[in-house]
C-alpha positions as CSV (number, residue, x, y, z in Angstrom):
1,X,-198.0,-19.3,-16.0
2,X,-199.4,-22.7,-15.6
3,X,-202.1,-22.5,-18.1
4,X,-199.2,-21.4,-20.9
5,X,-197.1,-24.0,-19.5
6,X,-200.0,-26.6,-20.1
7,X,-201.1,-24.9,-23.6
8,X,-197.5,-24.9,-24.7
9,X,-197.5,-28.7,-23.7
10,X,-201.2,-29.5,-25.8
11,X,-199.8,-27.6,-28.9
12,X,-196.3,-29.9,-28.8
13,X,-198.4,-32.8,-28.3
14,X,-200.7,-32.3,-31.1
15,X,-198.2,-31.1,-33.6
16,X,-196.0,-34.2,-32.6
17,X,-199.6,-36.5,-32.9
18,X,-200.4,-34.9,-36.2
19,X,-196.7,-35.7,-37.7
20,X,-196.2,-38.8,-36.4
21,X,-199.2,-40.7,-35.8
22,X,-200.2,-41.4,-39.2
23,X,-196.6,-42.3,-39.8
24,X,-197.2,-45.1,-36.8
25,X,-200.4,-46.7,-38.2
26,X,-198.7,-47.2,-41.6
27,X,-196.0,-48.5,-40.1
28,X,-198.3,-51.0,-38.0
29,X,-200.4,-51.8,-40.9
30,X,-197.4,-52.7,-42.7
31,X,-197.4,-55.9,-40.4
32,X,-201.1,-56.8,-41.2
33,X,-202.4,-59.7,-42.7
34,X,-204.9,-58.5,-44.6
35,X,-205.0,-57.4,-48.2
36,X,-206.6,-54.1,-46.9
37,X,-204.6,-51.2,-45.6
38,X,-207.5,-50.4,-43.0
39,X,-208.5,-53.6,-41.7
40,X,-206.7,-55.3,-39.1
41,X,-207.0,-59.0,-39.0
42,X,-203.6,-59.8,-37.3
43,X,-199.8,-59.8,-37.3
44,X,-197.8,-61.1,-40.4
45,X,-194.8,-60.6,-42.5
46,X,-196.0,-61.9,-46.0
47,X,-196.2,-58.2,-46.9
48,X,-192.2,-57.7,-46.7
49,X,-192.1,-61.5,-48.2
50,X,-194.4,-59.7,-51.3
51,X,-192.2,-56.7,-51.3
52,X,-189.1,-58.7,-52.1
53,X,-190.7,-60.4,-54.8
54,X,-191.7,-57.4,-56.7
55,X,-189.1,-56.5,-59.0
56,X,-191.1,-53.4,-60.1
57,X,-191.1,-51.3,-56.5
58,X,-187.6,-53.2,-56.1
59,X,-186.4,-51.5,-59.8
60,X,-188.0,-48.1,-59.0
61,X,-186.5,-48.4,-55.0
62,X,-182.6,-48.6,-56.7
63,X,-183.1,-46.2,-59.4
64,X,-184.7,-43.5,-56.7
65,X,-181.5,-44.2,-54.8
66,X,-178.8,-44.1,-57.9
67,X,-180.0,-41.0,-59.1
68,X,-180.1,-39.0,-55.9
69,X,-176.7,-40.5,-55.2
70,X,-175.3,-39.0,-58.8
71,X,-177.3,-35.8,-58.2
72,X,-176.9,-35.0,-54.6
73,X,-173.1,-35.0,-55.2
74,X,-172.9,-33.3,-58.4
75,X,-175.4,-30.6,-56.3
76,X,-173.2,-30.6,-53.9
77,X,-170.2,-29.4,-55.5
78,X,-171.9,-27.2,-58.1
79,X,-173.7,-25.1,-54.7
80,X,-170.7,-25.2,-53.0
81,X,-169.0,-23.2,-55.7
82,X,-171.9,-20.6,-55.8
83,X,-172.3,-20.6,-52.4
84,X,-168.5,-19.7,-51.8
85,X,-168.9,-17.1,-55.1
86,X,-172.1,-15.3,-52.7
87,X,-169.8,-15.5,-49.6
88,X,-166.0,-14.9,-50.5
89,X,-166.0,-12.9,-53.8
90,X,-167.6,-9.3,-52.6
91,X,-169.8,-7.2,-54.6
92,X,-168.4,-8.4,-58.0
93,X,-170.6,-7.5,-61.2
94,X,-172.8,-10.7,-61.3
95,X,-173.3,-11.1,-58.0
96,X,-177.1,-10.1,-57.9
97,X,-177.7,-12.0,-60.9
98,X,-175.9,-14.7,-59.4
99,X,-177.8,-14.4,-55.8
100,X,-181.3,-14.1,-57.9
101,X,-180.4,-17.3,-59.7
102,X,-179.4,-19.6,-56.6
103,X,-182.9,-18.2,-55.2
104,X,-185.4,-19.0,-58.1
105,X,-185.9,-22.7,-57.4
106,X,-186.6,-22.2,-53.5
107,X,-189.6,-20.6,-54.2
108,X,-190.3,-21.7,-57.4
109,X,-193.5,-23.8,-57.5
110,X,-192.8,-27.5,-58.6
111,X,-194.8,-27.6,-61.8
112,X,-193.3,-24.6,-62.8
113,X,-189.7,-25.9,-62.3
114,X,-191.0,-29.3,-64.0
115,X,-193.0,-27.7,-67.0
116,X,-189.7,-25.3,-67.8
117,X,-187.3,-28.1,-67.2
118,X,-189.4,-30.2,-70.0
119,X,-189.7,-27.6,-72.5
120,X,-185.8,-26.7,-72.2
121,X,-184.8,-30.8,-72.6
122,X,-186.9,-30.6,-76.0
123,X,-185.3,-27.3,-77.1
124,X,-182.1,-29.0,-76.5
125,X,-182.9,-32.4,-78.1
126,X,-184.0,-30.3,-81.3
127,X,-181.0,-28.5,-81.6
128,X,-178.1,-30.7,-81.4
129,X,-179.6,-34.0,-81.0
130,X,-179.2,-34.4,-76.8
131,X,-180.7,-35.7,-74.9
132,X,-182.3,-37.8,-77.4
133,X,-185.2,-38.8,-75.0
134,X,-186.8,-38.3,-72.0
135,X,-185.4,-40.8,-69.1
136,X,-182.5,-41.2,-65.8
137,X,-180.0,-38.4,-67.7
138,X,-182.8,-35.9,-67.8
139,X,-183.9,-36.9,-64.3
140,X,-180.6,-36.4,-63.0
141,X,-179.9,-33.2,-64.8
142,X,-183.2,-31.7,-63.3
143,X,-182.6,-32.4,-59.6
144,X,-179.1,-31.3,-59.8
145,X,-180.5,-28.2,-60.8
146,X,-183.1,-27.5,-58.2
147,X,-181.3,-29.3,-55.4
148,X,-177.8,-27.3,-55.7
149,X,-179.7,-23.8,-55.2
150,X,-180.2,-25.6,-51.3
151,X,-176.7,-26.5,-50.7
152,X,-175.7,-23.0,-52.2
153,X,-177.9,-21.2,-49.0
154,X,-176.4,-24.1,-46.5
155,X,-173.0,-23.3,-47.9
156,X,-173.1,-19.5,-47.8
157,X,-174.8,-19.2,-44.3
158,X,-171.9,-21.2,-43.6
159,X,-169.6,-19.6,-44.9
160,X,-170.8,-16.1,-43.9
161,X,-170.5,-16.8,-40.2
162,X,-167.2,-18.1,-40.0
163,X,-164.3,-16.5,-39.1
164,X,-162.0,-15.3,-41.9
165,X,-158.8,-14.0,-39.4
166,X,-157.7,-17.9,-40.2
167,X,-157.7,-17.7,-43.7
168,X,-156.0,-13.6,-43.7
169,X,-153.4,-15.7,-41.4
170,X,-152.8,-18.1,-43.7
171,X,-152.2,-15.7,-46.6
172,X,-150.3,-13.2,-44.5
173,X,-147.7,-16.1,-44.0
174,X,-147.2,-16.8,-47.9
175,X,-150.7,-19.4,-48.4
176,X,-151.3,-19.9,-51.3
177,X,-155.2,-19.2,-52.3
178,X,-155.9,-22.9,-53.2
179,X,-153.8,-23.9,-50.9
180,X,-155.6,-22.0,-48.1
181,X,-159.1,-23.3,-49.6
182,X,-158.1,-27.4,-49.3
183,X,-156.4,-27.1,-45.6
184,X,-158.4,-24.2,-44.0
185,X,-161.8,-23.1,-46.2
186,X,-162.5,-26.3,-47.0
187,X,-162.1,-28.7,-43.2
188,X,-164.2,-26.0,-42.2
189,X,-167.3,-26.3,-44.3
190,X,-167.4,-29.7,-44.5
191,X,-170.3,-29.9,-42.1
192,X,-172.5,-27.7,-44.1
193,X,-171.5,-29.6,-47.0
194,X,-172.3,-32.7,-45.7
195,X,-175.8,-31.0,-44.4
196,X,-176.5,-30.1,-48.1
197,X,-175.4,-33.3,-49.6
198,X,-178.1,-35.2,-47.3
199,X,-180.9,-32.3,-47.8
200,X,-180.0,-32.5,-51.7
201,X,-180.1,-36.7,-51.4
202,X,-183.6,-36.1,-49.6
203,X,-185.2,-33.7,-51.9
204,X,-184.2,-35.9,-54.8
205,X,-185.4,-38.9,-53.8
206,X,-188.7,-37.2,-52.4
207,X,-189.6,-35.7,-55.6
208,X,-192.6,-36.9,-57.5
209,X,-193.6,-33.4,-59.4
210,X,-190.5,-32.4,-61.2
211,X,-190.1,-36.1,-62.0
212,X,-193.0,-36.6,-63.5
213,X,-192.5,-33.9,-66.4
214,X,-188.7,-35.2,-67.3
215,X,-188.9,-38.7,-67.4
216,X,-189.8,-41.3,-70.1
217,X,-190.8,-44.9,-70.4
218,X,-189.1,-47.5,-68.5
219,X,-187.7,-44.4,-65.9
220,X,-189.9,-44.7,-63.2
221,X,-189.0,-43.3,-59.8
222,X,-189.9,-45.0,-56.4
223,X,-192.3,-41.4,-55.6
224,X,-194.0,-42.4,-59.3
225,X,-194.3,-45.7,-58.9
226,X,-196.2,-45.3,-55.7
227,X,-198.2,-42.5,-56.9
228,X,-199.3,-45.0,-59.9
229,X,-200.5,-47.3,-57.2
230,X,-202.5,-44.5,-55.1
231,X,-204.7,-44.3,-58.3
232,X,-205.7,-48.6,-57.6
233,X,-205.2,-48.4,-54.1
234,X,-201.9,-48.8,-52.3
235,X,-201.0,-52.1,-51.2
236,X,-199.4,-53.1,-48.0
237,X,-196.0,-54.1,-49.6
238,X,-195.7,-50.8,-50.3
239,X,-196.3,-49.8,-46.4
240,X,-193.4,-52.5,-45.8
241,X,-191.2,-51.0,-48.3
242,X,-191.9,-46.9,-46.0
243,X,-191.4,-49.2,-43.0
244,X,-188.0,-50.4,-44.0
245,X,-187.2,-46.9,-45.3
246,X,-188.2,-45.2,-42.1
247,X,-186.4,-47.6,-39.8
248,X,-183.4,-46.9,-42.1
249,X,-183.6,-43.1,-41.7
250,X,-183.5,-43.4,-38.2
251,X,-181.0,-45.5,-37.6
252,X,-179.2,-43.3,-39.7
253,X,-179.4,-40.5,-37.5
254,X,-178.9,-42.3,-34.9
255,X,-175.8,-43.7,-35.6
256,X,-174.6,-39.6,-36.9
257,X,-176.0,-38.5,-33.3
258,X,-174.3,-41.1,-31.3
259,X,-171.3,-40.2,-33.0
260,X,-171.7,-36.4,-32.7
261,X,-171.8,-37.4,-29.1
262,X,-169.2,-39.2,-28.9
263,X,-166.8,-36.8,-31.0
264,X,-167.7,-33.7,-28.5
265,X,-167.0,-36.1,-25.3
266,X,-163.7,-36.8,-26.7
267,X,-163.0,-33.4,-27.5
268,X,-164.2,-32.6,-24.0
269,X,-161.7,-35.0,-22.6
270,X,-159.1,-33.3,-24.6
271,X,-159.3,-29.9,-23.3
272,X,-159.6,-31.5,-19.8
């Protein structure tokens, strides 16, 4: 029993190491004073001086974040509707179709995704004139599409587990359907919705592949433009900019945890 205990221990350890320790020597190198990433000659903050002087990571860094804004939203509300269609409509005609269509771009691969999503914008463009190039529209349009087929399984596995005697309640008293769906459905799905908005938000502003087929000059996402400078070596202003990214992420979910905590204490206080 001890030696499983200890294995188990190693195996978190190293996992954990493997993750995370690469993430810390970025994030430490990010400080150096050096024009190299792997020498360390001492502590400085010219590199997050440098990083607010480029207006080209800067320019990529709020396009990144505009268009997973606009797409994790619209993704949002697009898989929300499918995923209520999978969970609340039965066995209706489509519904395989349907089912078979939300699951194609999880296990799509990328290029794929990318390479159809390219071809289709130039079928489009040749037949009624839009879009008429390659730039944020076509972006946006392309991680809508992959991104809603995740908050369509969130929503749905959501959906699928709660309770429905509420909503056969509400309609046994005289509810109205869309009545039922804004006061009772909806309050109750919120947190998976919320869960898909930020996985949709992540995934779009992560992506580099997809990305790479739709866009066009001047359209260059924050995952491009630091793939472009992989190619000449990356430079520690772009280890600041991860840095400040990384510290925002997790104050992020620190302030969502310290509320969850604070929400269920209250609620615990309640009942008492």
């Amino acid at each position: 029993m001890k030696k499983r205990s200890i294995f188990l221990i190693s195996s978190l350890a190293f996992g954990f190491s493997f993750l995370y320790v690469p993430i810390l020597v970025m994030i430490a190198f990010s400080f150096n004073e050096a024009n190299l990433s792997t020498t360390w000659t001492g502590l400085s903050l010219k590199w997050y001086q440098k990083l607010f002087e480029n207006e080209q990571a800067l320019k990529a860094l709020m396009l990144s974040l505009r268009i997973a804004l606009i797409s994790a939203t619209f993704a949002t509300i697009l898989g929300t509707l499918a995923g209520l269609a999978l969970a609340r409509f039965g066995h209706f005609k489509s519904r395989l179709f349907l089912a078979g269509m939300v699951s194609a771009p999880l296990v799509m691969p990328e290029v794929i995704t990318g390479l159809a999503m390219l071809l289709f914008f130039i079928s489009i463009g040749g037949l009624i004139g839009w879009p008429s190039g390659r730039g944020v529209t076509t972006i946006t349009i392309a991680h809508i599409t992959f991104s809603m087929a995740y908050v369509a399984v969130v929503v749905q596995s959501r959906l699928s587990s709660l309770d429905q005697s509420l909503e056969e309640a509400a309609m046994d008293l005289g509810g109205r359907p869309i009545r039922i769906f804004f006061d009772i459905t909806l309050p109750l799905t919120a947190p998976a919705m919320m869960a898909g908005w930020l996985l949709a938000f992540t995934l779009s502003l992560d992506d580099l592949v997809i990305s790479s087929f739709v866009s066009g000059p001047g359209a260059n996402t924050l995952p491009m433009y630091i793939f472009s400078k992989v190619k000449l070596g990356i430079s520690p202003d772009i280890n600041a900019l991860a840095t400040l990214m990384i510290g925002t992420v997790a104050c992020t979910i620190g302030l969502a945890g310290y509320l969850s905590m604070r929400h269920r204490a209250s609620r615990g206080s309640g009942d008492g």
